[in-house]
C-alpha positions in Angstrom: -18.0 36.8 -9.6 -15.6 34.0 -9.3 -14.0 31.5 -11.9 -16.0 28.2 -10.8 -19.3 30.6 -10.9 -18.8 30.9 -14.6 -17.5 26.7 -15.1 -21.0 24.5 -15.6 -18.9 21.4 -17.7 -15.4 21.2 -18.6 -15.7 23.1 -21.5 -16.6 26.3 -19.8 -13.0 25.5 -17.8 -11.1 25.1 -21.0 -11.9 28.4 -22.2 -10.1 30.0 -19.4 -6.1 30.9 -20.3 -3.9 28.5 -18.1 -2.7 31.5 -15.9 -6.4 31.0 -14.2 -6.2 27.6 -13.3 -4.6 28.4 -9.6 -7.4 30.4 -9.0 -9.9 27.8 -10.2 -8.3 25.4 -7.9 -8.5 27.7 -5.1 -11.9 28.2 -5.7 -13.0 24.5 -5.9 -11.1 23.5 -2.4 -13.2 26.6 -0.9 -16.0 24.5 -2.2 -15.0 21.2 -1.0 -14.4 22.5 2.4 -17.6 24.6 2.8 -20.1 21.9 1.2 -18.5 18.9 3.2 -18.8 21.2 6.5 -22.1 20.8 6.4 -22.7 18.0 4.6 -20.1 15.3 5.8 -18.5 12.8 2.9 -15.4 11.7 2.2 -13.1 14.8 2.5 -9.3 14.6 2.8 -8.7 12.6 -0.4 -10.9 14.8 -2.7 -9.0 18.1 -1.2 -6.0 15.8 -2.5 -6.5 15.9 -6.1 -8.0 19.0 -6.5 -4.9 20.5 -8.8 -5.3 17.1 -10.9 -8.8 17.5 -11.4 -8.5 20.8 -12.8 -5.6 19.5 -14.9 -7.0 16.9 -16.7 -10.6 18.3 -17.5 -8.4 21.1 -18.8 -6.2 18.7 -20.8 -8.3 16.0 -21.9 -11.4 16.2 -24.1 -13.6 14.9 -21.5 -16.5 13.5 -21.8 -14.9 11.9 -25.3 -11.7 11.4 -23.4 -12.0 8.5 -20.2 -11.2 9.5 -17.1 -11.7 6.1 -14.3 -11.5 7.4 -10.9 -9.7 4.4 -8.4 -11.0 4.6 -5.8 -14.3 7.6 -6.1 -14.1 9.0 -2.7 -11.2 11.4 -4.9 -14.1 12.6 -7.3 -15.8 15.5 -5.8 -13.8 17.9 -7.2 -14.7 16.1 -10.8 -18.5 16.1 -9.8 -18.4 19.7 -9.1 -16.6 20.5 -12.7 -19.1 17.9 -14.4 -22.6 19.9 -14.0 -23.6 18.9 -10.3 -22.1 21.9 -8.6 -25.6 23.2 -8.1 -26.4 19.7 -7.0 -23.8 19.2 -4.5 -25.3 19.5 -1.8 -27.2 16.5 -2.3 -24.5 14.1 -2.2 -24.9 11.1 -0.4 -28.5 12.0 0.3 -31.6 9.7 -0.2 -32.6 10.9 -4.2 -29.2 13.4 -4.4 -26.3 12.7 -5.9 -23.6 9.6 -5.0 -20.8 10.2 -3.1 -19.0 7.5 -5.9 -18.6 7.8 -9.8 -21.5 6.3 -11.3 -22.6 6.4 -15.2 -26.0 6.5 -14.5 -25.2 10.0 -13.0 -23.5 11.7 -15.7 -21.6 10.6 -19.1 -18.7 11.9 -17.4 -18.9 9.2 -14.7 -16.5 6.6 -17.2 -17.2 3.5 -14.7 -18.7 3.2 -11.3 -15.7 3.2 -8.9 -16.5 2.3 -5.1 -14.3 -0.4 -5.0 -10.4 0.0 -5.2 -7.9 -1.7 -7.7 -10.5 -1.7 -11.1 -9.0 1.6 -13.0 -6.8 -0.6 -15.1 -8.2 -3.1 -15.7 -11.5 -1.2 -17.2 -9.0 1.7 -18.6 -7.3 -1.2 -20.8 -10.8 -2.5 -22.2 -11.9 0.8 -23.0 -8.6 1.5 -25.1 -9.2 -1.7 -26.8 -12.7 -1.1 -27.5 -11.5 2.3 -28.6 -9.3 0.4 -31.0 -11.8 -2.0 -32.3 -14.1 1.1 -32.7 -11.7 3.5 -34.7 -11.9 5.9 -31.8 -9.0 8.5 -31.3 -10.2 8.5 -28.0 -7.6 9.2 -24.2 -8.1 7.1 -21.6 -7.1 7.8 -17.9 -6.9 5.9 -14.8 -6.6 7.6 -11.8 -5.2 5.3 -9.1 -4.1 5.8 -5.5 -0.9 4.3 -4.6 -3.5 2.2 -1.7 -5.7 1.1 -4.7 -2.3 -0.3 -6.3 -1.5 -2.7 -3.4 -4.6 -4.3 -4.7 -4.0 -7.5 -6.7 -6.8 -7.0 -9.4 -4.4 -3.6 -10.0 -0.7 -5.5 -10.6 -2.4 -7.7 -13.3 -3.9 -5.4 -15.3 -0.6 -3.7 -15.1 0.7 -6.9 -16.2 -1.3 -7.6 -19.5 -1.7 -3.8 -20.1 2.5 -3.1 -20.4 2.7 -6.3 -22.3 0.0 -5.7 -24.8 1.0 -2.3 -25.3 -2.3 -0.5 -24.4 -2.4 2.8 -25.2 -4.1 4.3 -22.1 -2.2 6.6 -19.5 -2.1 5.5 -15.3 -2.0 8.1 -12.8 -0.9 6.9 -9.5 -1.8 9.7 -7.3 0.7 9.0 -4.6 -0.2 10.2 -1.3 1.0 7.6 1.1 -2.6 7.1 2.4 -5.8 5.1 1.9 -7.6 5.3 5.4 -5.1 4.7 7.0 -1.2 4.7 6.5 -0.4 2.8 3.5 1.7 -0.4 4.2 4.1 -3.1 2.3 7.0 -3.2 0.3 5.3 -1.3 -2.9 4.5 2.0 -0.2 8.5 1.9 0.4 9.3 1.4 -2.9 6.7 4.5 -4.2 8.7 6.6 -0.9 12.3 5.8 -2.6 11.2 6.7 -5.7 10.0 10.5 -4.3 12.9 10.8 -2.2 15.9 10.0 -4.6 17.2 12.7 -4.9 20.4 11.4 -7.6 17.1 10.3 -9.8 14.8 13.2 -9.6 17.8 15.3 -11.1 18.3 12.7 -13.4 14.4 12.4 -14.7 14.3 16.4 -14.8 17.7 17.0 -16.8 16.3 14.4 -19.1 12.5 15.3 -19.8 13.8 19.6 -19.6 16.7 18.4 -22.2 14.9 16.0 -24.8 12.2 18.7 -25.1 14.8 21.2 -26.1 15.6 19.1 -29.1 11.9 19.2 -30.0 12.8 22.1 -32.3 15.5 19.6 -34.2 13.1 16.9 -35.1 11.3 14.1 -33.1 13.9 11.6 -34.1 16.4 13.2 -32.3 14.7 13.6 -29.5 13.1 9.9 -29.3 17.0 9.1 -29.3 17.5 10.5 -26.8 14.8 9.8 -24.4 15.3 6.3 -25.2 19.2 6.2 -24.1 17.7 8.4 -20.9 15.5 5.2 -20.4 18.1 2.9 -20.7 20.8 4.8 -18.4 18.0 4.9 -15.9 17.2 1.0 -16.2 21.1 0.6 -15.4 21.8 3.6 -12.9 18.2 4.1 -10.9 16.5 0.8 -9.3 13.5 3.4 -8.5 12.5 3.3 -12.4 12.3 0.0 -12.9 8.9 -1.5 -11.7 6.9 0.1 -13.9 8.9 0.2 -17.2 10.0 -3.3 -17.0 6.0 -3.8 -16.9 6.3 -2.5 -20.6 4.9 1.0 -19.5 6.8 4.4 -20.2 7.2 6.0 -16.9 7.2 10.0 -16.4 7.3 11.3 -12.6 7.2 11.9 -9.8 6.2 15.4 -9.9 4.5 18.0 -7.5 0.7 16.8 -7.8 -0.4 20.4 -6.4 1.5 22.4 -9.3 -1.3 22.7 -11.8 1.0 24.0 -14.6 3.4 21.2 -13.8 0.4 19.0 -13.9 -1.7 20.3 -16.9 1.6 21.0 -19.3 2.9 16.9 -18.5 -0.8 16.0 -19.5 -0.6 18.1 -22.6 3.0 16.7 -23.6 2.3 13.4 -23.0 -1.2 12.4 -23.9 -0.9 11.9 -27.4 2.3 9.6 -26.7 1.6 5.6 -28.0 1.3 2.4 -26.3 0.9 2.8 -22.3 2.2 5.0 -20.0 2.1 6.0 -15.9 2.3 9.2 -14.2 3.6 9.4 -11.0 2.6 12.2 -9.0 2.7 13.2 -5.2 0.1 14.7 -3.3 -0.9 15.2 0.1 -4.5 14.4 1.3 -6.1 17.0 3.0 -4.2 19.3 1.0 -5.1 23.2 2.3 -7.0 22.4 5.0 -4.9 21.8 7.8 -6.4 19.7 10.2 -6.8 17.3 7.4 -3.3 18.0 7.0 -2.4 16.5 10.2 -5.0 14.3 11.2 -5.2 12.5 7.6 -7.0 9.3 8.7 -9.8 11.1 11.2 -10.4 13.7 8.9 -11.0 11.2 5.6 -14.4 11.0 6.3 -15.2 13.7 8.9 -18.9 14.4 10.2 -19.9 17.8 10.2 -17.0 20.4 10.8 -16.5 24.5 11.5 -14.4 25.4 8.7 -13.1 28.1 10.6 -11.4 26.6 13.3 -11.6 22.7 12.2 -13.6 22.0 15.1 -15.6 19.0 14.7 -19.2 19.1 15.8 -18.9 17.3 19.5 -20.2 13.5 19.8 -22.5 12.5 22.4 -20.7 11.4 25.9 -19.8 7.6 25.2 -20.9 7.0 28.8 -24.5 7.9 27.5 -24.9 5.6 24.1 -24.1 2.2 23.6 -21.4 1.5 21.5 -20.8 1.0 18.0 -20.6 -3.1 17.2 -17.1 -2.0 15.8 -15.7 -0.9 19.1 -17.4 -3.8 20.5 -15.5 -6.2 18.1 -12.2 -4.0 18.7 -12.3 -4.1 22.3 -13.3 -8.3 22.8 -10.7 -9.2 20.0 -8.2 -7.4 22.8 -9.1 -9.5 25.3 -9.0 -12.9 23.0 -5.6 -11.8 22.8 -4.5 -11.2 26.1 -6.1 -14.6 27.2 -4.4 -16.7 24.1 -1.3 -15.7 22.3 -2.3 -17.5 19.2 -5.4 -14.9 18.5 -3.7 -12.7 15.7 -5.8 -9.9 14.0 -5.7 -9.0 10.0 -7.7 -6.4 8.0 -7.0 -5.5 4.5 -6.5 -1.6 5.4 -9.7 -1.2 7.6 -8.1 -0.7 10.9 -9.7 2.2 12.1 -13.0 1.6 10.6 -13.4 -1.9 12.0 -11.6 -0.8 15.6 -9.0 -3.2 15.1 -6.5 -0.9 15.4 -7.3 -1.0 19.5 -5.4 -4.1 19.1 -3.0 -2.8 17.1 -2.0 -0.3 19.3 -1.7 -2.4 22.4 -0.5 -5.5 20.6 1.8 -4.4 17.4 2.8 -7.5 16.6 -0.6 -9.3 16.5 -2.6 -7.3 14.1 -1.7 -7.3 11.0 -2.9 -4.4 7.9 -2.0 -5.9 4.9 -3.5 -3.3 2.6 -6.6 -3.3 0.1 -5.7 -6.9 -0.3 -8.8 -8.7 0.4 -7.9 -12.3 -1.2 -4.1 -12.2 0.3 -6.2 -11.0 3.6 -8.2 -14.4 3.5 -5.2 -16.8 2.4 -2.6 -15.3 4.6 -5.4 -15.8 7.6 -5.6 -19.5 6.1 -1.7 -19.9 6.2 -2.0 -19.1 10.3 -4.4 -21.1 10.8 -2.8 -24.2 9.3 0.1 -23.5 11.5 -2.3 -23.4 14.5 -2.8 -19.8 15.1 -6.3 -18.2 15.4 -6.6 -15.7 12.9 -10.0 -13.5 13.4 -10.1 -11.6 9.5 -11.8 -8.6 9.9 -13.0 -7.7 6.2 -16.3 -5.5 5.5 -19.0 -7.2 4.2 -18.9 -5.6 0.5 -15.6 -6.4 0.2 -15.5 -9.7 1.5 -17.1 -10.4 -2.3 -13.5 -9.8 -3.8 -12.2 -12.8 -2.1 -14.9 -15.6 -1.8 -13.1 -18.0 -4.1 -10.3 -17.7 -1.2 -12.6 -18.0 1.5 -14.1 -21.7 -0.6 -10.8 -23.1 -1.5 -7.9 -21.7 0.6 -10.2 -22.1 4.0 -13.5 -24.2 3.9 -11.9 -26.5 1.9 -9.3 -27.2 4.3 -11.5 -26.8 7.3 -9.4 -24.2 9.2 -10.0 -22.0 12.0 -10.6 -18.5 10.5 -12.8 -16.4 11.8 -14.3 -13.8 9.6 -16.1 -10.8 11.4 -18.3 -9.0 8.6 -18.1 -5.5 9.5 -21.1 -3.4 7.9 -23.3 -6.1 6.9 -26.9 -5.3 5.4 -27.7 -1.2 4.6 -24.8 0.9 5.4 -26.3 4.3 4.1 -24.7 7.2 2.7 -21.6 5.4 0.8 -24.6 3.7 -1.1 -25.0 1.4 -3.7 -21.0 0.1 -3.7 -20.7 -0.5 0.0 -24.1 -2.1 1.1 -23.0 -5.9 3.0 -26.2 -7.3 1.4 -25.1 -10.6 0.2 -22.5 -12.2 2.2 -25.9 -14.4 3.7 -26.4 -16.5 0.4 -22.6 -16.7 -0.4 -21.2 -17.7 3.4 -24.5 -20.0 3.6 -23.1 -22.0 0.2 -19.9 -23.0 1.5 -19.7 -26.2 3.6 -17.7 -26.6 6.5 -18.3 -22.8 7.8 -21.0 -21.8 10.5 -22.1 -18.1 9.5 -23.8 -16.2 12.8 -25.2 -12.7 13.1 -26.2 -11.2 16.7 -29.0 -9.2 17.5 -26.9 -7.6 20.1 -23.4 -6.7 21.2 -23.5 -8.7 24.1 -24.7 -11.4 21.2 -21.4 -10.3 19.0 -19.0 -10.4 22.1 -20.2 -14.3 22.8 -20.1 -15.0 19.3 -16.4 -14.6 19.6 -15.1 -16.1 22.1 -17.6 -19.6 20.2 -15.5 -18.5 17.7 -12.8 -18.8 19.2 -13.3 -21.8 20.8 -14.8 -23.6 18.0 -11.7 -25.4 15.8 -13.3 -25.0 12.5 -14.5 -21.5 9.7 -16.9 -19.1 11.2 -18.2 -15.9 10.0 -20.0 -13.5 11.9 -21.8 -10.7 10.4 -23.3 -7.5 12.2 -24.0 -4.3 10.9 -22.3 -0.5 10.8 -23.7 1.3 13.9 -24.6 1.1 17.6 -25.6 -1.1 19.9 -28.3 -1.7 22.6 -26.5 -2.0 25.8 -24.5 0.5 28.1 -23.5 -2.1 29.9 -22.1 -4.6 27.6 -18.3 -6.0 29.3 -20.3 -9.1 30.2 -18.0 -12.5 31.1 -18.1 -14.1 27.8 -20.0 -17.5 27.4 -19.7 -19.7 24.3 -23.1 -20.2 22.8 -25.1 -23.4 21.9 -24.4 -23.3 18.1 -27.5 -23.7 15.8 -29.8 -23.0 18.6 -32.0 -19.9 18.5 -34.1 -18.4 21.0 -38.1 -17.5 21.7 -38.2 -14.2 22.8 -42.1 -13.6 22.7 -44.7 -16.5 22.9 -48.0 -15.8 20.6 -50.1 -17.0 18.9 -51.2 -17.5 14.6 -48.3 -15.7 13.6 -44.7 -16.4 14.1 -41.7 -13.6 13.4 -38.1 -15.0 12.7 -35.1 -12.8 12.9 -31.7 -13.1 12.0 -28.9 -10.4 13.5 -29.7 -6.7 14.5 -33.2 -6.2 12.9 -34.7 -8.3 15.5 -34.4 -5.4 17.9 -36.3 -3.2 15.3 -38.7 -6.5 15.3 -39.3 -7.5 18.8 -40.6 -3.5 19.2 -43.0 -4.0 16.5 -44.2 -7.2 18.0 -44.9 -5.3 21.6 -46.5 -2.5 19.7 -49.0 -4.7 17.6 -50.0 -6.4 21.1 -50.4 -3.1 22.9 -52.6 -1.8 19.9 -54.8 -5.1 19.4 -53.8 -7.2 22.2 -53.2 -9.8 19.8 -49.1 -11.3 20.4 -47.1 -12.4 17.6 -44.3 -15.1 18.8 -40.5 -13.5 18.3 -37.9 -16.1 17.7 -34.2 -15.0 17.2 -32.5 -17.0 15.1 -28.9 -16.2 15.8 -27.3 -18.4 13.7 -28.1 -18.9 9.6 -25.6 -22.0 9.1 -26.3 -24.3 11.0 -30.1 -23.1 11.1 -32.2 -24.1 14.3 -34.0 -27.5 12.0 -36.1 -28.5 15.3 -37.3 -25.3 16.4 -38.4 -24.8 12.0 -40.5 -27.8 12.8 -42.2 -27.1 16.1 -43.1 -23.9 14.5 -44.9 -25.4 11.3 -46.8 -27.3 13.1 -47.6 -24.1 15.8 -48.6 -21.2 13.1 -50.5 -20.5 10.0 -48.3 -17.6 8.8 -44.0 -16.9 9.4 -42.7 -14.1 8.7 -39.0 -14.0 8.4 -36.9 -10.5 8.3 -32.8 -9.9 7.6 -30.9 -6.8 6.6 -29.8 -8.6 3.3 -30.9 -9.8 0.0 -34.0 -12.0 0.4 -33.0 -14.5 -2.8 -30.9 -17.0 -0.9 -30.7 -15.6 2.3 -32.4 -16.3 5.8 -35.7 -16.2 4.7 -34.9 -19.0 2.0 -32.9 -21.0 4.2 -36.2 -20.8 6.5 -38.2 -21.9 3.2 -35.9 -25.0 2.6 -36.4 -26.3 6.2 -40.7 -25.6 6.1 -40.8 -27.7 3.1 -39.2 -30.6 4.7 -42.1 -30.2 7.3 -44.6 -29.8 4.7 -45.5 -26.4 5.5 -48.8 -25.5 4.4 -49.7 -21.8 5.6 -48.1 -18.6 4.1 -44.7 -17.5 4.3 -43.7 -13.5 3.9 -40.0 -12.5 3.6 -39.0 -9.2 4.4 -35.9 -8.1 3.5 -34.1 -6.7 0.3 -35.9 -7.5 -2.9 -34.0 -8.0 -6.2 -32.7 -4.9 -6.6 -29.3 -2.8 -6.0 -30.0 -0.4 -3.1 -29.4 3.8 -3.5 -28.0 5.8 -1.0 -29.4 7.2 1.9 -29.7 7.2 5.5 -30.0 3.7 6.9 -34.0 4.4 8.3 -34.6 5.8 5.1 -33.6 2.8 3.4 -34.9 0.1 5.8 -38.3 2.5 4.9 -38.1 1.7 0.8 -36.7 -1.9 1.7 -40.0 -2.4 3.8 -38.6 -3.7 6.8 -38.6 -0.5 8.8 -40.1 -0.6 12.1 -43.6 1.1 10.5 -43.3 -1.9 7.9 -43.0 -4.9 10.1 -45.6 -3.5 12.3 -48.4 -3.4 9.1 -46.8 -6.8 7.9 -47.5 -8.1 11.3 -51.2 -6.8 11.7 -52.2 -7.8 8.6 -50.8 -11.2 9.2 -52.4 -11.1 12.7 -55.6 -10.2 12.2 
């Protein structure tokens, strides 16, 4: 019987002597490795902190003691050790676990944590509501070096060293986030690793001051303090973070779990706040994660024998994803105009603009999980007369819509914003859905917001973009396409004019974006089944919204039904609603779309099920309508 057999909670792990832990480690990464081959997740970076999981549920009085994951896709290890190893194979399934921390799931789950950059900040109001409580209570963020490029991260450490916090930062240092980490803090975190004049230094120092332990703690405080202040005059590499106000310790080996688990011990109980640096390597003991750190961060289903991958279908045989769609035209805006630059705040492979990247180096630009400098730096190029096109996925394009108002709207500049995964993305769940970037792009004046039913649709809705001196967003959703054939010479479309795909009669459906595929099915399957035709309009664009063609069809129908893959308060349905009530609308009015409600995880057609616009949905909505 193994060690992790016998390790329900964290408790059950602290009863073990310290001389086990390799073994527990070992037997967690088996784990990892044989759950994830058959149920795909987010792999490479939770194989990454599998020796600093171990440690600090060892060290730390958890679930008394806070531990914030930054960003969660490290936590399966921690969700394994906190009860739901029996679980785990329900992770990221429809009614199973999430693939994120999230408090509703277990007391041990501190704060949810599917977006980067909010350890700090939520680590430095727990340690002053532990204060204010009387609570001799640790609390740990756990922080990727590609979390801390975020800005939300650099303030907290700001007003954290400053107000003298008493919480501990982990900066889990593995020179990834997707993909390569980028930017002057990733070369500074290298120096700092590689010095090898300081990494003497910090270990002559730590090994030395803890020999004079056994003469008193004043004399050893001395000491460590004239170690800090040799190292403030000597070694650049320690300066970031101490002149921050925090007490640095690091780098060490993030795979040594007595290294890791006897620092924790030391220097837990330490006042005020403090950062440990350590280095790991995603992937860690699986080698084709090893090497292949960016494909294998969230691989589908593997052999864990070889590291075979389970084959894709031939391309030539499915229509492409919208991504490689977006990847491939944004090329070819750039071949025909040198002014077309790309950026992405570190989603290059996942939104294909690293196509352009490759053949283009030096117009595409990954500025790391930055999404406000993403938007602002876009604005800046745009003011100078380039044509930035801001790749940013929907969910995060919530971090920076103050930037998007003032720093571009405002100023009516030519950025274009492409939306990746907009509406229900599935598995990552309740963090990642791109459900409400409808209401807040609609807000904004100045900017013409588009969604295409179609990759053909996306592909023209580019180059109008592109064409088109003035904001535009254009959202489309995670997933394939319709069309083999999709290379089509690209035409700039009519904007704020949508389209009548079915004529009918009594009821009228209006789509916005991919769902009208789903939509115009259901419309030919209510008319084969009771030869009774609904009319189809797509929509196509949500600001400016078709005013006319609202009109023509209030006077036309007695009931509209209107469908999106987004929040219905606010969206497309209530855009629709403003424009019937001009018209004096009097028949009835059904919005299908996301109610008011945060949506679990799942897969995406088990999700447009509960949402109710599923194709089985629309097709009831339709014939009751209808009939």
């Amino acid at each position: 019987m193994g060690l992790l057999d016998q390790i329900e909670y964290p408790s059950d792990l602290r009863k073990l002597g310290i001389e086990q832990l390799p073994q527990v480690c070992k037997e967690l990464r088996d784990f990892i490795i044989d759950e994830s081959s058959r149920n795909p997740g987010h792999f490479g970076a939770s194989l990454g902190t599998v020796e600093l999981t171990v440690a600090l549920h060892y060290a730390f009085n958890t679930p008394y003691d806070r531990i914030i994951w930054d960003v969660g896709h490290q936590a399966y290890g921690h969700k394994i050790l906190t009860g739901r190893k029996k679980v785990f194979s329900t992770n990221r399934k429809l009614d199973g676990i999430s693939g994120f921390p999230n408090p509703q799931e277990s007391e041990y789950d501190s704060f949810i944590a599917g977006h980067s950059s909010i350890s700090i900040s939520a680590a430095t109001g727990m340690a002053l509501a532990a204060k204010a409580n009387a609570e001799n209570r640790s609390i740990v963020a756990v922080i990727g070096d590609g979390a801390l490029t975020g800005g939300e991260a650099f303030e907290a450490l700001d007003y954290a060293g400053g107000s003298k916090t008493n919480i501990l930062v982990i900066l889990n240092d593995n020179d990834m986030a997707i993909d390569a980490n980028v930017g002057g803090l990733h070369q500074y975190l290298i120096d700092v690793i590689t010095s090898p004049s300081y990494n003497r230094f910090r270990d002559k120092t730590w090994n030395f001051s803890t020999k004079l332990s056994q003469f008193g703690p004043d004399l050893r405080e001395l000491f460590k303090k004239m170690g800090r202040g040799l190292k403030s005059l000597f070694f650049k590499e320690s300066n970031l973070f101490e002149s921050l106000g925090f007490r640095y310790f690091g780098p060490i080996d993030g795979h040594n779990v007595f290294q890791l688990t006897r620092t924790l011990q030391d220097i837990q109980h330490i006042p005020g706040p403090k950062l440990l640096h350590i280095h790991t390597q995603k992937g860690k003991g699986f080698k084709p994660a090893e090497e292949e750190q960016t494909e294998w961060h969230a691989p589908r289903k593997f052999d864990k024998e070889t590291g075979e991958m389970i084959p894709l279908p031939d391309k030539n045989t499915i229509p492409p994803k919208y991504q490689e769609v977006f990847g491939e035209t944004l090329l070819e805006l750039a071949q025909k105009d040198k002014r077309v630059m790309g950026v992405t705040p570190a989603m290059a492979t996942g939104c294909s603009m690293n196509i352009l990247m490759k053949a283009m180096p030096d117009r595409a630009f990954d500025v790391g999980i930055a999404e406000q400098h993403a938007v602002t730096m876009s604005a800046g190029m745009a003011k100078e007369g380039l044509i930035p096109f801001c790749n940013i996925y929907s969910t995060f394009m919530q971090r920076a819509y103050d930037q998007v108002i003032h720093d571009v709207a405002l100023q009516n500049l030519h950025v274009v914003f492409c939306l990746d995964r907009a509406g229900i993305v599935g598995a990552d769940g309740v963090t990642h859905h791109g459900l409400f970037d409808i209401p807040f792009m609609r807000a904004i004046p100045n900017i013409v917001v588009a969604a295409p039913m179609n990759e053909i649709e996306l592909r023209n809705m580019m180059f109008t973009a592109y064409s088109v001196e003035k904001p535009f967003a254009i959202r489309y959703p995670r997933g394939g396409g319709e069309y083999l054939k999709w290379r089509e010479e690209m035409q700039i479309m009519p904007i704020g004019k949508a389209e009548c795909l079915r004529n009918g009669e009594k009821v009228a459906v209006l789509t916005i974006g991919a769902v009208g595929n789903t939509a115009l099915k259901a419309v030919d399957k209510v008319y084969t089944d009771t030869g009774k035709m609904a009319a189809m309009y797509n929509f196509r664009w949500i600001k400016p919204i078709d005013s006319e063609l609202i009109a023509e069809i209030a006077q036309s129908f007695e009931t509209i039904i209107t469908i999106e893959d987004g929040i219905v308060a606010g969206g497309f349905g209530s855009a629709v609603l403003e424009e019937l009530e001009s018209s004096h609308f009097s028949g009835n009015v059904v919005r299908l779309g996301v109610q008011d409600e945060f949506v679990p995880h799942g897969t995406q057609q088990e999700l447009y099920k509960i949402c109710g616009f599923d194709f089985d949905s629309i097709v009831k909505q339709i014939e009751t309508s209808i009939n």
